[in-house]
C-alpha positions as CSV (number, residue, x, y, z in Angstrom):
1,X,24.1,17.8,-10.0
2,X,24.4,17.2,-6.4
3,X,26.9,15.1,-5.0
4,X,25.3,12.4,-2.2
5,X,26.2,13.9,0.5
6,X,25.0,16.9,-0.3
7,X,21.1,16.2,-0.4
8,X,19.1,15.3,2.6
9,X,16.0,13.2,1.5
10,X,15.7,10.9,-1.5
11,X,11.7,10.5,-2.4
12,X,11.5,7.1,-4.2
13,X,9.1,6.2,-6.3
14,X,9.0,3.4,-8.4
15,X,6.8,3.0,-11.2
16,X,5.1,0.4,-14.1
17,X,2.1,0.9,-16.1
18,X,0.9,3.7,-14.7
19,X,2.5,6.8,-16.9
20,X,-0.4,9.3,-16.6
21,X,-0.7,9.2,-12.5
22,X,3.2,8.8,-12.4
23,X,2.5,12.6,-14.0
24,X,0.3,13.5,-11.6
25,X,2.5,12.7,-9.0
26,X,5.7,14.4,-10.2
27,X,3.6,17.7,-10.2
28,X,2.7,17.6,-6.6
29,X,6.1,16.6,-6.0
30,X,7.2,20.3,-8.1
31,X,4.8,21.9,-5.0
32,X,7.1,20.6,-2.0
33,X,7.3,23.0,0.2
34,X,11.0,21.7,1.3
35,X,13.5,24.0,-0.5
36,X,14.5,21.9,-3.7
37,X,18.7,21.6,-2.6
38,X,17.6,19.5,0.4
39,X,16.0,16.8,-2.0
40,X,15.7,14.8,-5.4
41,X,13.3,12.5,-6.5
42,X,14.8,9.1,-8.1
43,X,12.1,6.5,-10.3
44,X,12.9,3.2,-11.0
45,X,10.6,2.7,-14.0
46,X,9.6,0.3,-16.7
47,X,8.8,2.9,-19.7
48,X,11.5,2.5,-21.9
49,X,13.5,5.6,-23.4
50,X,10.8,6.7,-25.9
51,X,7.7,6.7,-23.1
52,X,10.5,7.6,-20.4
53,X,11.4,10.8,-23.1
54,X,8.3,12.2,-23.0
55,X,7.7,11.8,-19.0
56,X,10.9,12.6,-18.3
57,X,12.6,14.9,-20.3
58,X,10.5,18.6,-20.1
59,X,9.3,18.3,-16.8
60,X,9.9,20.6,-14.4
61,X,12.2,18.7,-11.9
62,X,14.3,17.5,-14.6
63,X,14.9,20.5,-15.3
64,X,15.9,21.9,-11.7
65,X,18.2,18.7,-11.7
66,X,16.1,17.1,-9.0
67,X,14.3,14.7,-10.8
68,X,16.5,11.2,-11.7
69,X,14.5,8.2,-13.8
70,X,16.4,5.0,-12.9
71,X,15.4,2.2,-15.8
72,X,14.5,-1.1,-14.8
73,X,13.8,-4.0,-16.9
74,X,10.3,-5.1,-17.3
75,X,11.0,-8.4,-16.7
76,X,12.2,-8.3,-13.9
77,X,10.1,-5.6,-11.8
78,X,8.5,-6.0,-9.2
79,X,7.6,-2.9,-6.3
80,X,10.1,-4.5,-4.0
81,X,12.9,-5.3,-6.3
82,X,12.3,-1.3,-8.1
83,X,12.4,0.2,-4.8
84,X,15.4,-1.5,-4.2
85,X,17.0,-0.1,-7.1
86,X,15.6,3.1,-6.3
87,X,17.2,3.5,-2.9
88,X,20.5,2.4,-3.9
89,X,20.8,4.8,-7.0
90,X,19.7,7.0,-3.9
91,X,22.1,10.5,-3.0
92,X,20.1,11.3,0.2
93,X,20.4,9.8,3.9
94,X,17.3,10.0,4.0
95,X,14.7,7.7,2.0
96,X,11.0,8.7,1.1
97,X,8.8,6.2,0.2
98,X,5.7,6.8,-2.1
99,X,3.5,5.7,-4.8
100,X,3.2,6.3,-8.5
101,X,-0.8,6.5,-7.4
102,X,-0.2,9.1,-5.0
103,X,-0.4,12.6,-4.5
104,X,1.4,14.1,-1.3
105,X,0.1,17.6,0.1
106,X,2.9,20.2,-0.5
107,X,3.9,20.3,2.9
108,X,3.9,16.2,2.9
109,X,8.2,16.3,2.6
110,X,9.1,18.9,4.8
111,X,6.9,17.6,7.7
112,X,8.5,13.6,7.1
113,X,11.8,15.0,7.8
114,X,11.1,17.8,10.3
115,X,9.5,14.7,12.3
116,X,12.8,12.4,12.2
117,X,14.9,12.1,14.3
118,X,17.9,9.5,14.7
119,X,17.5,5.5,14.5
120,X,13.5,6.2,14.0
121,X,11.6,5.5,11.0
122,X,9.1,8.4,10.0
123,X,4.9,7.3,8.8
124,X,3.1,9.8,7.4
125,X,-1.4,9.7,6.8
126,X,-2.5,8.3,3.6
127,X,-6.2,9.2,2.6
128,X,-8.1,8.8,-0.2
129,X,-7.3,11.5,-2.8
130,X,-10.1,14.3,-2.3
131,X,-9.8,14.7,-6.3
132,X,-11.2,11.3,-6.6
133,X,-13.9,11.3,-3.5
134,X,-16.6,10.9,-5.5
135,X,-15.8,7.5,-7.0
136,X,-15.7,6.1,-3.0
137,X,-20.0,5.8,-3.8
138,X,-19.1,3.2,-5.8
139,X,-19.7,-0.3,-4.0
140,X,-16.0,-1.8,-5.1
141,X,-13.0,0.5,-4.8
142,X,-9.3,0.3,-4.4
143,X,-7.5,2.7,-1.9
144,X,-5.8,3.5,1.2
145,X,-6.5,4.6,4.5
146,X,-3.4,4.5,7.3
147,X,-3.5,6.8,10.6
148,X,0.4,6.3,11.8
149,X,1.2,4.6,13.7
150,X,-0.2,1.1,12.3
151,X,1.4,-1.7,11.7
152,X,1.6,-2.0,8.0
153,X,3.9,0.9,7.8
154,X,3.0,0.7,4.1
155,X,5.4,2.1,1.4
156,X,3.0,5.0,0.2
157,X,4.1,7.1,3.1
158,X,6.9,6.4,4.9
159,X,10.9,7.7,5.1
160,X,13.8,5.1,6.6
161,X,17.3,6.2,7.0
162,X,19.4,4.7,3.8
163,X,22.0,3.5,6.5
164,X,19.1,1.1,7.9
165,X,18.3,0.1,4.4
166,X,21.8,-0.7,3.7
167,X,22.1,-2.1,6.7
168,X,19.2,-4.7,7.3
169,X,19.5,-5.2,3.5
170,X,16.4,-3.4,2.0
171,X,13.3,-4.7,0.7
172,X,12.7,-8.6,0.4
173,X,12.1,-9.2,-3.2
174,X,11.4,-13.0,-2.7
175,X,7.8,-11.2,-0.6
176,X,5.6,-10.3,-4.0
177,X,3.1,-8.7,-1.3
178,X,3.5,-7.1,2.1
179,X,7.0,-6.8,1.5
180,X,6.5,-2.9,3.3
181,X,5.3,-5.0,6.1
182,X,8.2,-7.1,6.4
183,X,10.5,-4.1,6.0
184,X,9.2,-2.8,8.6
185,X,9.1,-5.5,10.9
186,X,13.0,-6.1,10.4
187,X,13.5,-2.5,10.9
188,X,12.2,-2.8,14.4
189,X,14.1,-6.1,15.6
190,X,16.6,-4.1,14.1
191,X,15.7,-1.5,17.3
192,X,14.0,1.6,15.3
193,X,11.2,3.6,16.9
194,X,8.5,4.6,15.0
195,X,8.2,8.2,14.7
196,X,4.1,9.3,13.9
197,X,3.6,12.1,11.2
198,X,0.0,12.9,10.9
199,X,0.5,16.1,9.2
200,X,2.3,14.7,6.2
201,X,-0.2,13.6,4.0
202,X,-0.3,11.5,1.0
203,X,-3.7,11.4,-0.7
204,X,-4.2,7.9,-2.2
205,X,-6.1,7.6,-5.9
206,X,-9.4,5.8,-5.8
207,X,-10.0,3.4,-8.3
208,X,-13.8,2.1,-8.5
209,X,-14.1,-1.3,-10.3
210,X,-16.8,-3.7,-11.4
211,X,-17.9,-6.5,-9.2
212,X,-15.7,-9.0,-11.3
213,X,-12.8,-7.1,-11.6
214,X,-12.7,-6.5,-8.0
215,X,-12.9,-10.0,-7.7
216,X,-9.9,-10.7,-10.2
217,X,-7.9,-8.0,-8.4
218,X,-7.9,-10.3,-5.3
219,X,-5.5,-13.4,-6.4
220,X,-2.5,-11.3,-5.5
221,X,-3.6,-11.7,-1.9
222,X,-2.2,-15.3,-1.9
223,X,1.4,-14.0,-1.0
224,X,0.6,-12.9,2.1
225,X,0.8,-16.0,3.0
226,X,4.3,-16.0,2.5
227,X,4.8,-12.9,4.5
228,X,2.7,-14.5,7.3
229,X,5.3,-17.8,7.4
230,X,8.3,-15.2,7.5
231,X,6.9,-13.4,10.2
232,X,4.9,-15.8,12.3
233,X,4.4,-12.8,14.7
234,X,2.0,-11.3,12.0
235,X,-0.3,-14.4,13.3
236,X,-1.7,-12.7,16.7
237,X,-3.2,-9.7,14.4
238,X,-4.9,-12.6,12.6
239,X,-8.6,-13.7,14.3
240,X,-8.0,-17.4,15.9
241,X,-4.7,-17.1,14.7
242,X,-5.7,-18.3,11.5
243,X,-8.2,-15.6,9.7
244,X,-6.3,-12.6,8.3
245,X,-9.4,-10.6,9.0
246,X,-12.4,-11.0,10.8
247,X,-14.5,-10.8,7.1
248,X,-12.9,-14.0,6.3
249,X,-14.3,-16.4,9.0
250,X,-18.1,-14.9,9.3
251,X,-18.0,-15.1,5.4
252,X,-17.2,-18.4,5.6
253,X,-20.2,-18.9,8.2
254,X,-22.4,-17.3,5.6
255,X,-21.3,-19.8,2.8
256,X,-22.0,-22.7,5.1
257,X,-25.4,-21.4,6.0
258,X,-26.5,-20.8,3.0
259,X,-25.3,-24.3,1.6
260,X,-27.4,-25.9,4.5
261,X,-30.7,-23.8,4.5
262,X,-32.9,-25.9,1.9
263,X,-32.5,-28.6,4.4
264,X,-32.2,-26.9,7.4
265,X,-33.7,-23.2,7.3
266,X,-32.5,-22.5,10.6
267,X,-28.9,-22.9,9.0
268,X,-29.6,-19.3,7.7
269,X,-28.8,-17.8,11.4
270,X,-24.8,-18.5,10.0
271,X,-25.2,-15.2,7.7
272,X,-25.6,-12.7,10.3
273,X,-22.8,-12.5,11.9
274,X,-21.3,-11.2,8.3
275,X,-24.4,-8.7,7.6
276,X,-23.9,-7.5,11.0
277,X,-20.4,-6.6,10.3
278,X,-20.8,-5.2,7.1
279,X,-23.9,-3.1,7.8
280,X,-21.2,-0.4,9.6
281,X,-19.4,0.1,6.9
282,X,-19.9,2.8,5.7
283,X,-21.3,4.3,9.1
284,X,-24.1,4.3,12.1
285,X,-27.2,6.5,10.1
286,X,-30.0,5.2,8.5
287,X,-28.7,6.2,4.7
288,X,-25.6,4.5,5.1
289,X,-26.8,1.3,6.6
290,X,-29.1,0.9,4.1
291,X,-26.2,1.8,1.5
292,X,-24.4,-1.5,3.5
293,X,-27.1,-3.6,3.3
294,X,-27.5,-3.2,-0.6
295,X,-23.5,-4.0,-0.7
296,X,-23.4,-6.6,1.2
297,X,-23.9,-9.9,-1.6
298,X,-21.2,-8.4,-3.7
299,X,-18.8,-7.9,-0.9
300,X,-19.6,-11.2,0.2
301,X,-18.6,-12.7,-2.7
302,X,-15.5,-10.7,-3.2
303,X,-14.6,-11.9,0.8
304,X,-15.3,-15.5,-0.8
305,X,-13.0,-14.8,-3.6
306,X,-10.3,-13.9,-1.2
307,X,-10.5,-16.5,1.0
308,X,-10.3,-18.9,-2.3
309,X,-6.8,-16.8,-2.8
310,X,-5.8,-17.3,0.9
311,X,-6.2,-21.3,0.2
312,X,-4.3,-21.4,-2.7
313,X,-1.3,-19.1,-1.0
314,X,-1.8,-21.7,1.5
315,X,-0.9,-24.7,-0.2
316,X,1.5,-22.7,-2.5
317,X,3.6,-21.6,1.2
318,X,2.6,-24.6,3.0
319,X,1.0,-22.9,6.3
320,X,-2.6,-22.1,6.5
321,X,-3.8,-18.6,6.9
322,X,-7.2,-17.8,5.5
């Protein structure tokens, strides 16, 4: 096995409930283009030795000595606190960041470190895996879009130098959400420049959910409220200053109108500023606007849902974002 200094990148990935696609992953990750002495792949995982065996054990990167499982206890995970581990156990100078729901494009390595260069901190494009593109007709999906540069800088594409890491002290595992976010932020006060790779590509999974699911899905949204109070700058994105997207307030509007129109019908004027914005979603033509317009109660309620979350975070954290 490699000593440290002796491999370029590390690609973490950390991993927890999610065996089959941490599979899928692993595979693409066998079709890097990057010649495999330059790299290694560490997991900080959750699966035990038994589940861990079978994942592990036979698979192709194990067995080019590339491939390092780092086990973490389940209770006390978390994506922050695994990545953490994942860095550390780390022999490269350079650190990859993806997803266990991922799937980067075989040239998706090579390109992330061709593009760095010193002090900078690398984002690659995340799109919707083209294996699931079907399941985007469904009206409630989870996945990720991110043309770099953009300010999330999120953790399912991305490579840091491991001196930064060590030096600005990694991820913050008291953030349960958005803690890629905050990493990043640090990372600049800390004087990196962010280095655009749109030609290393991640493709995201898709998951499509029912409407109450979706709904469900959204309580985990109340720590961004926490990541807002660290980093008050995150405010200006946020409309007024106060709504973490524009969804939030017009959906809001909507709630009020509707809650006013048996007494007063003109009240219902307060729910078009929300169907106007969601009637582009998924485009200008006539299909697709029609698409939007048969969308638009569930997604209204889901934006309601999350609002509720952003509330409770609120009073959790004591500062109001909604």
């Amino acid at each position: 096995m490699p000593s440290r200094n002796d491999v370029e990148a590390s690609v973490v990935v950390p991993s927890h409930a999610r065996a089959w696609r941490l599979r899928v992953l692993l595979d693409a990750l066998a079709e890097q283009t990057l010649p495999r002495d330059r790299w290694e792949v560490v997991v900080p995982h959750t699966y035990g030795s038994e589940l861990g065996e079978v994942l592990f054990a036979g698979h192709e990167l194990t067995r080019a000595g590339v491939l390092r499982p780092v086990a973490i206890d389940p209770s006390s995970a978390g994506a922050s606190r695994q990545r953490n581990a994942g860095w550390r156990a780390a022999r490269g100078r350079l650190i990859a960041f993806t997803d266990d729901d991922c799937r980067p494009a075989p040239e998706w390595l090579e390109r992330l470190v061709a593009r760095h260069v010193h002090g900078a901190i690398v984002q690659g494009a995340t799109c919707p895996d083209p294996l699931d593109e079907h399941l985007l007709a469904y009206p409630h999906v989870r996945t990720i879009w991110a043309e770099p540069p953009d300010r999330y800088m999120q953790t399912c594409n991305v490579l840091y130098e491991r001196a930064l890491l060590e030096r600005i002290g990694g991820l913050d595992e008291r953030i349960l959400t958005g803690e890629d976010v905050d990493l990043s932020i640090r990372a600049r006060d800390a004087g990196c420049q962010v280095v655009a790779a749109p030609d290393a590509v991640t493709y995201h999974a898709v998951d499509a959910m029912p409407l109450l699911e979706k709904i469900n899905s959204q309580h985990k949204w109340r720590h961004l409220v926490y990541l807002v109070k660290r980093q008050p700058r995150l405010r200006q994105y946020c409309e007024w200053g106060l709504f973490y997207k524009p969804e939030h307030s017009r959906a809001l509007l909507a709630l009020l109108a509707l809650s006013n129109a048996r007494r007063r019908p003109w009240a219902l004027l307060g729910v078009l500023p929300y169907a106007s914005l969601e009637r582009w979603r998924h485009g200008p033509d006539r299909r697709a606007q029609l698409r939007a317009i048969r969308e638009t109660p569930g997604h209204w309620v889901v934006e309601i849902a999350e609002v509720g979350t952003f509330l409770l975070g609120s009073l959790r954290y004591r500062t109001l974002v909604l």
